[in-house]
Phi, psi and omega in degrees: 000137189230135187274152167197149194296320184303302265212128203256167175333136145091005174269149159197135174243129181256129173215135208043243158235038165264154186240132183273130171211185183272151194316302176291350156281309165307329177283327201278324169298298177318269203337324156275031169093348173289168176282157193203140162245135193241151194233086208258003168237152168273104158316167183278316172321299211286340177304302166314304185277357160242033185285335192278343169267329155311300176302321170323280179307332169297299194276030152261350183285315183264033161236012188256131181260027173241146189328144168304167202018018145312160166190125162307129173322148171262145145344122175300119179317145153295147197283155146244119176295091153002111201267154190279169160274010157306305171299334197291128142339141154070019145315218175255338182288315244251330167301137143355158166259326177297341181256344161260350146291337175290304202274004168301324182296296222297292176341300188282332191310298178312335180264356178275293189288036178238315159320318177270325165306315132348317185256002172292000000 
C-alpha cells in the first residue's frame, strides 16, 4: 500500500497489487498496523500507475462546460409573507379596547415630544 500526495481522502487506485491510497488514509491505515509506504515525492512507477487517472480527472476538467470558477446558481429562495399583526393569535385584535386606546395616547403623546424637540 502506497500513500500519495496526488490522491485526495477516500480515493484509492489499485494497479497490480499496489494499492494506491491518500497520504492520510495511509497514516491512518500504518497507525493500525498495516503495511504502509508513504511516497510524499511521486516515483516514475506512482506516475505510470496513476497516469490513467490523471487523464481522466483532465478530461473531465476540460469538459466542464461552465467558466473556471463558475457554479450554477442555487435556486430563489422562497418568499415567506410575514403575517401582520392583526392576523397573528395574541395580536392587536385580540388586546383589549381600553390598552389600545392607552398606546394611542402613549403614541400621539411621543410624536408631541419629537415635535417639540424639533423645533427647538
Amino acid at each position: 500500500m502506497i500513500g500519495h500526495p496526488d490522491l485526495a481522502s477516500g480515493a484509492t487506485v489499485l494497479r497490480g497489487e499496489t494499492l494506491y491510497v491518500s497520504v492520510a488514509e495511509a497514516i491512518y491505515r500504518e497507525s493500525r498496523g498495516e503495511d504502509v509506504d508513504i511516497h510524499l515525492t511521486p516515483t516514475e512507477e506512482d506516475g505510470k500507475a496513476l497516469s490513467d487517472l490523471r487523464s481522466r480527472a483532465r478530461h473531465r476538467w476540460e469538459s466542464d462546460r461552465l467558466p473556471d470558477g463558475w457554479t450554477r446558481p442555487l435556486p430563489p429562495a422562497p418568499v415567506q409573507q410575514q403575517p401582520s399583526p392583526k392576523d397573528v393569535p395574541g395580536g392587536i385584535s385580540d388586546i383589549p379596547e381600553e390598552l389600545r386606546a392607552l398606546a394611542e395616547r402613549i403614541r400621539a403623546k411621543e410624536g408631541s415630544l419629537e415635535d417639540q424637540a424639533e423645533r427647538r
